[in-house]
MOPAC internal coordinates of N, CA, C and O (Angstrom, degrees):
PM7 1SCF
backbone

  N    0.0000 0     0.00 0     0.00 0    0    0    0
  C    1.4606 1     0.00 0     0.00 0    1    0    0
  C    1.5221 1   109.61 1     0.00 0    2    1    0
  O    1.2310 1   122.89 1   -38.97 1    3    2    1
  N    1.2911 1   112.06 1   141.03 1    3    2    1
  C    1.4222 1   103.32 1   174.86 1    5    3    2
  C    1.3820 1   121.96 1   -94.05 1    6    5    3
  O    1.2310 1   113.90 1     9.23 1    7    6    5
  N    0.7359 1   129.15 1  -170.77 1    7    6    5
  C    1.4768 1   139.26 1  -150.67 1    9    7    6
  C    1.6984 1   130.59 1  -168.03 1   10    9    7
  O    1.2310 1   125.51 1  -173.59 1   11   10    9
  N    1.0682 1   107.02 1     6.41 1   11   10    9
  C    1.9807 1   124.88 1   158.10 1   13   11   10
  C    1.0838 1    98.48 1  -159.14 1   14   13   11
  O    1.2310 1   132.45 1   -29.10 1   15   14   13
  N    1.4115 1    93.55 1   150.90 1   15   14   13
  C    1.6866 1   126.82 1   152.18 1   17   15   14
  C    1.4451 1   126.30 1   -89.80 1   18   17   15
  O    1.2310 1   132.89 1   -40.92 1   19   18   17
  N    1.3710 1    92.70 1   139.08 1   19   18   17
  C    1.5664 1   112.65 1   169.31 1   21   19   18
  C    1.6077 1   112.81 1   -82.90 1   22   21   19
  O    1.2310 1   119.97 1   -13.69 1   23   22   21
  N    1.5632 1   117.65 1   166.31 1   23   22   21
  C    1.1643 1   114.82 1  -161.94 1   25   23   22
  C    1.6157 1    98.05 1   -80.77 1   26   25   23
  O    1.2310 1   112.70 1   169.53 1   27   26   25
  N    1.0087 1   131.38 1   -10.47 1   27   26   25
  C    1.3366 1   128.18 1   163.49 1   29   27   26
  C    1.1284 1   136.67 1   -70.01 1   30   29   27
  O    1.2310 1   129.63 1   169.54 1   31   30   29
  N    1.2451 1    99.03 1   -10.46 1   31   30   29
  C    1.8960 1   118.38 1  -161.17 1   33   31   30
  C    1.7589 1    76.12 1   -97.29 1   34   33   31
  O    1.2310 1   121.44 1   118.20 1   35   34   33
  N    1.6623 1   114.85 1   -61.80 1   35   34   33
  C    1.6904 1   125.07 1   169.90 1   37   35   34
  C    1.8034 1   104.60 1   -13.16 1   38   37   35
  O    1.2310 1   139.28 1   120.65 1   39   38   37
  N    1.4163 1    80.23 1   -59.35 1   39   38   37
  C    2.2856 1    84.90 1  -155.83 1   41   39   38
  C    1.3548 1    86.24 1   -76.59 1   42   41   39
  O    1.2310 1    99.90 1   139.71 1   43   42   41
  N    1.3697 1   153.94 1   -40.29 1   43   42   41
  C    1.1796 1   146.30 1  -154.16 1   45   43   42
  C    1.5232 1    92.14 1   -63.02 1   46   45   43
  O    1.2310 1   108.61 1   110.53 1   47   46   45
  N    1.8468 1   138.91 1   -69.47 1   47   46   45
  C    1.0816 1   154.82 1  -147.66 1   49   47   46
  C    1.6503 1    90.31 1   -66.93 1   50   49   47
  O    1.2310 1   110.15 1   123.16 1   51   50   49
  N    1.2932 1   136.11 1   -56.84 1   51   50   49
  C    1.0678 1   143.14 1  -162.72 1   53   51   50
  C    1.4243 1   121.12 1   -67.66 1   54   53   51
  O    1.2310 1   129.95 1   142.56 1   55   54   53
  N    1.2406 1    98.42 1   -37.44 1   55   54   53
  C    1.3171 1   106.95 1   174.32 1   57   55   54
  C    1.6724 1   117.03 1  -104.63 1   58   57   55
  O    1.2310 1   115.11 1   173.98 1   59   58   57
  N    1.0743 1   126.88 1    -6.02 1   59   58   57
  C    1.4947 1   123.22 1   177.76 1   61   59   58
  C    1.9677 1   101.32 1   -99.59 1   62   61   59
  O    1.2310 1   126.39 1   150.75 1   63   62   61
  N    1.5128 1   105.33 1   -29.25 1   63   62   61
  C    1.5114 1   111.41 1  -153.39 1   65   63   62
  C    1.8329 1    95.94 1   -74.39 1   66   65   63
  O    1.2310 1   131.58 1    12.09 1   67   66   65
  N    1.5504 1    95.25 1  -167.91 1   67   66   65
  C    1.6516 1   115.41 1   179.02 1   69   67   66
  C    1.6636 1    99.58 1  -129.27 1   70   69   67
  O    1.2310 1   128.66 1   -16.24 1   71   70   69
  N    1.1429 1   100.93 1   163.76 1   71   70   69
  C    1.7824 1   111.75 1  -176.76 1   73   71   70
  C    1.6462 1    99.46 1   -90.15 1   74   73   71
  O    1.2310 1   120.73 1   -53.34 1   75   74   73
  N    0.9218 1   116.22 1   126.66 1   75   74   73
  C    1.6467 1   121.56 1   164.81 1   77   75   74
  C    1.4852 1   120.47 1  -105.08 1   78   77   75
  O    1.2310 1   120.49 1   149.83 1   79   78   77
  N    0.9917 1   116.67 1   -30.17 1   79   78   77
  C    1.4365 1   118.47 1   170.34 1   81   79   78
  C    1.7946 1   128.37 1  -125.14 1   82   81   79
  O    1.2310 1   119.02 1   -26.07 1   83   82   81
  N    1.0871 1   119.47 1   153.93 1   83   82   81
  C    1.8938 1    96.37 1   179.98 1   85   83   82
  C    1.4957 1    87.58 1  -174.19 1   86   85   83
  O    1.2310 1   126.27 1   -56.12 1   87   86   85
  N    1.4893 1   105.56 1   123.88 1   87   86   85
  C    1.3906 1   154.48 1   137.69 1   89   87   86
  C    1.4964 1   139.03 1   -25.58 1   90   89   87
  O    1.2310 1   124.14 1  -154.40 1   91   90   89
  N    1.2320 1   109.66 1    25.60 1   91   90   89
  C    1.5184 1   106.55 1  -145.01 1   93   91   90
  C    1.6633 1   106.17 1   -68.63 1   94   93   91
  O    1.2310 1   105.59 1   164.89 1   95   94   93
  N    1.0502 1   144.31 1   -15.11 1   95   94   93
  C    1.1941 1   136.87 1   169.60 1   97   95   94
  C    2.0046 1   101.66 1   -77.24 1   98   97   95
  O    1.2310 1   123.55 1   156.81 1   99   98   97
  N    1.0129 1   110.80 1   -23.19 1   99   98   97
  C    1.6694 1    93.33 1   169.20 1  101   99   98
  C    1.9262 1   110.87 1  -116.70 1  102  101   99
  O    1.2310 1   130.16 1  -157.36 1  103  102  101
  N    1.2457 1    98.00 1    22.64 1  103  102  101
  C    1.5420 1    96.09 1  -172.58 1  105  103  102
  C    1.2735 1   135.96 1    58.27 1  106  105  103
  O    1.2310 1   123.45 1  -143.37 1  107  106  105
  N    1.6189 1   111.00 1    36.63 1  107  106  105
  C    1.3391 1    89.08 1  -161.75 1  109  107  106
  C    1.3306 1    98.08 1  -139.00 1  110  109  107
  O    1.2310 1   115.67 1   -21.93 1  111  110  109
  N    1.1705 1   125.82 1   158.07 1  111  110  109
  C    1.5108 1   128.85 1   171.55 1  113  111  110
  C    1.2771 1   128.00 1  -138.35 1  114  113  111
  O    1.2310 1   110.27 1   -14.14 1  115  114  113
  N    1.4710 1   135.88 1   165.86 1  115  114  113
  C    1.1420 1   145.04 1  -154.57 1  117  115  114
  C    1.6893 1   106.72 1  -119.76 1  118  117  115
  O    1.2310 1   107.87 1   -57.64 1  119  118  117
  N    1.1737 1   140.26 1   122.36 1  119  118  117
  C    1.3707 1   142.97 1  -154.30 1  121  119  118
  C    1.2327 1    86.36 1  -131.64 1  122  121  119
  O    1.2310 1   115.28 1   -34.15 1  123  122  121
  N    1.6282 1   126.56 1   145.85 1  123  122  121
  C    1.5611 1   126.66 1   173.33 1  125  123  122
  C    1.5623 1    90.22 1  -136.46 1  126  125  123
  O    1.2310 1   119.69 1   -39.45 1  127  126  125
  N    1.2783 1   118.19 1   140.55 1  127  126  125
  C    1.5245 1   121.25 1  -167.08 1  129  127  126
  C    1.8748 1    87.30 1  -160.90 1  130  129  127
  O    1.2310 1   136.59 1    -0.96 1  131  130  129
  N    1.8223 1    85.48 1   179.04 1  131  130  129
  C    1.4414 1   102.55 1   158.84 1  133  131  130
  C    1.4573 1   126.05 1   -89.33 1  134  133  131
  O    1.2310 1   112.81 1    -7.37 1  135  134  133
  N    1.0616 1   131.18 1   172.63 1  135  134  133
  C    1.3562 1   147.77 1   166.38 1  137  135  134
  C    1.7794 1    86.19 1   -98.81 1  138  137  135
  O    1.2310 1   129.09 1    -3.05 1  139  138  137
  N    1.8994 1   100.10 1   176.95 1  139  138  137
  C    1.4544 1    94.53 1   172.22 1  141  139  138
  C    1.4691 1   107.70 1   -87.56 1  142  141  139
  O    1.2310 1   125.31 1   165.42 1  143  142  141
  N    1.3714 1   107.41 1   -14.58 1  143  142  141
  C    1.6894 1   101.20 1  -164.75 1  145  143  142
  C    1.7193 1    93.65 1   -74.05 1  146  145  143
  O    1.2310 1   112.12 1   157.71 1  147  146  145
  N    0.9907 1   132.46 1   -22.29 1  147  146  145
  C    1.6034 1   126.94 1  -168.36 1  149  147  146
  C    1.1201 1   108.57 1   139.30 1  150  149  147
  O    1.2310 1   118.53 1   144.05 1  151  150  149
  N    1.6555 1   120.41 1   -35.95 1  151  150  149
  C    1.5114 1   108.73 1  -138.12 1  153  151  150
  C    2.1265 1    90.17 1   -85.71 1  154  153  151
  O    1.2310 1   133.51 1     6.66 1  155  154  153
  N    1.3958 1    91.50 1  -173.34 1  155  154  153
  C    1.8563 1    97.65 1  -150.29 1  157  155  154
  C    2.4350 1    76.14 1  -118.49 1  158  157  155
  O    1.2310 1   139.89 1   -63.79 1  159  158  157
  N    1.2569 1    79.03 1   116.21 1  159  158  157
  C    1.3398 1   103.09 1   170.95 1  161  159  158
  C    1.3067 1   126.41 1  -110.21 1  162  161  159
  O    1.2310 1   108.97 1   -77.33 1  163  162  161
  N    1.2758 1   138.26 1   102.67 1  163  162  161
  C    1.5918 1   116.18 1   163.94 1  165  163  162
  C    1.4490 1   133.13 1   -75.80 1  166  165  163
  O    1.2310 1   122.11 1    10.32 1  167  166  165
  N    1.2685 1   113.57 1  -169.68 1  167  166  165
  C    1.8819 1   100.62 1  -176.68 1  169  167  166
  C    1.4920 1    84.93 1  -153.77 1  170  169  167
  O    1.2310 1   121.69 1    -6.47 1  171  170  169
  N    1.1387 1   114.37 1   173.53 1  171  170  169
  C    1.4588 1   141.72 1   176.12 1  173  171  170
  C    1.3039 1   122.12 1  -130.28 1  174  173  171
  O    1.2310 1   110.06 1   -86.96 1  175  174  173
  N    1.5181 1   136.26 1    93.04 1  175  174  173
  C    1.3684 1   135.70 1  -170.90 1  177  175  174
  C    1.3146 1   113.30 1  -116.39 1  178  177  175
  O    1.2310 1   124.85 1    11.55 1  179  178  177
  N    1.6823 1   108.30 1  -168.45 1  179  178  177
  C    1.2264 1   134.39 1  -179.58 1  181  179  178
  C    1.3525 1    96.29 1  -174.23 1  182  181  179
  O    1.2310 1   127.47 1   -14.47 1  183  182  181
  N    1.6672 1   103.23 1   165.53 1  183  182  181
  C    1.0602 1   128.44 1  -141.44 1  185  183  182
  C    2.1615 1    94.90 1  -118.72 1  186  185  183
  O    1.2310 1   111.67 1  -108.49 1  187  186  185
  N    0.8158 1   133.30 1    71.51 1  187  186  185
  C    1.6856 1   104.77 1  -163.68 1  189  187  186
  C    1.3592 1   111.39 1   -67.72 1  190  189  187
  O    1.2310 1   132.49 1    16.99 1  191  190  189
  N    1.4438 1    93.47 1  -163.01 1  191  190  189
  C    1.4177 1    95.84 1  -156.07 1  193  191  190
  C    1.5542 1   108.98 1   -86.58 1  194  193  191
  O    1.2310 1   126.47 1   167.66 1  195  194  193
  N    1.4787 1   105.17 1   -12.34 1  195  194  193
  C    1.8572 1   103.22 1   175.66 1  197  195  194
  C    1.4600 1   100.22 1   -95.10 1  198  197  195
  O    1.2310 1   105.16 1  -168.98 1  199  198  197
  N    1.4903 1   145.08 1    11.02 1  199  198  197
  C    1.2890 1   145.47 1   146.99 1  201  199  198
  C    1.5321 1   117.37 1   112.48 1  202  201  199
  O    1.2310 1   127.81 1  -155.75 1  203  202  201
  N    1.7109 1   102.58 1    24.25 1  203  202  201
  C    1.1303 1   115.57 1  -156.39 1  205  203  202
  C    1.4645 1    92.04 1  -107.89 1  206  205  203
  O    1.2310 1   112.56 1   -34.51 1  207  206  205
  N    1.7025 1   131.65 1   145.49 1  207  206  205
  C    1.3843 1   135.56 1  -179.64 1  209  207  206
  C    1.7128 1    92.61 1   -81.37 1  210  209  207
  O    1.2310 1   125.86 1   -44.10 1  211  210  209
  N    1.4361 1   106.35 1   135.90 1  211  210  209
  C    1.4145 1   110.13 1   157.19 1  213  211  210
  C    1.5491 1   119.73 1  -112.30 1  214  213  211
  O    1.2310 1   116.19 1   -49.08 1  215  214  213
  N    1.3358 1   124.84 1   130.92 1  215  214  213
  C    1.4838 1   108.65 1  -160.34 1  217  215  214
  C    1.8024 1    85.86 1   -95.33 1  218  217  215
  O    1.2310 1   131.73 1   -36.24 1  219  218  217
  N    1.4948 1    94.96 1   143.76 1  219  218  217
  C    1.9479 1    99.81 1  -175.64 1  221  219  218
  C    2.0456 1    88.61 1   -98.07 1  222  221  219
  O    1.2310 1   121.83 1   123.22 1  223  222  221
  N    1.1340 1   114.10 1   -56.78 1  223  222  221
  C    1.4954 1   105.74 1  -175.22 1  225  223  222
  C    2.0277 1    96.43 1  -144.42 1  226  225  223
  O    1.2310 1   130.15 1   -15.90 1  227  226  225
  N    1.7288 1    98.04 1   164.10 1  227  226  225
  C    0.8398 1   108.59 1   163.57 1  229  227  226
  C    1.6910 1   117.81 1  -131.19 1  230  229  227
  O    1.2310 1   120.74 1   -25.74 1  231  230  229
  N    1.3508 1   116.19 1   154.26 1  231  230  229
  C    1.5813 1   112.50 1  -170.09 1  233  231  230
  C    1.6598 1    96.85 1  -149.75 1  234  233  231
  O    1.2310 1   127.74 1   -29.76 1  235  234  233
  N    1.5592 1   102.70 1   150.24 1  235  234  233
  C    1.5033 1   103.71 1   162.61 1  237  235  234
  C    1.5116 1   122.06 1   -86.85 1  238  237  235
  O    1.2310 1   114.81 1   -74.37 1  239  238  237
  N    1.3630 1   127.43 1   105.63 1  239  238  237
  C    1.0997 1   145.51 1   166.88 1  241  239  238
  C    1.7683 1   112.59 1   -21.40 1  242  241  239
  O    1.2310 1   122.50 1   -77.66 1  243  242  241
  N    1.2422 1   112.82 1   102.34 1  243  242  241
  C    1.6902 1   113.90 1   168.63 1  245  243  242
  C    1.5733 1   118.87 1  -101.12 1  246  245  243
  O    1.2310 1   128.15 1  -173.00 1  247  246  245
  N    1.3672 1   101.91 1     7.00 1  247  246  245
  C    2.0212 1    92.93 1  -171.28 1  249  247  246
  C    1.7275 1    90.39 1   -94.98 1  250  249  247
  O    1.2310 1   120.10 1   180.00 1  251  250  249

């Protein structure tokens, strides 16, 4: 089984997933997507201030 992601597996989750959680007093939100292999990853972002996503962490999703 593997055990990290590549930054592709990153853009895959981010861009295919939905937001499940969000932060609005610290800006931040929770995106749950795929990886490419299948498995269900979330991420933790923000938005900066030139409009660019910064990913703060990534984890494999168990709920």
């Amino acid at each position: 089984m593997q055990d990290k992601f590549n930054i592709h597996d990153v853009e895959n989750g981010i861009l295919t997933g939905k937001i499940r959680k969000n932060w609005p007093k610290e800006q931040k939100f929770e995106i749950i997507g795929k990886a490419l292999d299948g498995r269900v990853i979330g991420a933790v972002c923000r938005f900066t201030k030139g409009g660019k996503v910064r990913v703060i962490t990534v984890y494999e999703d168990k709920e």
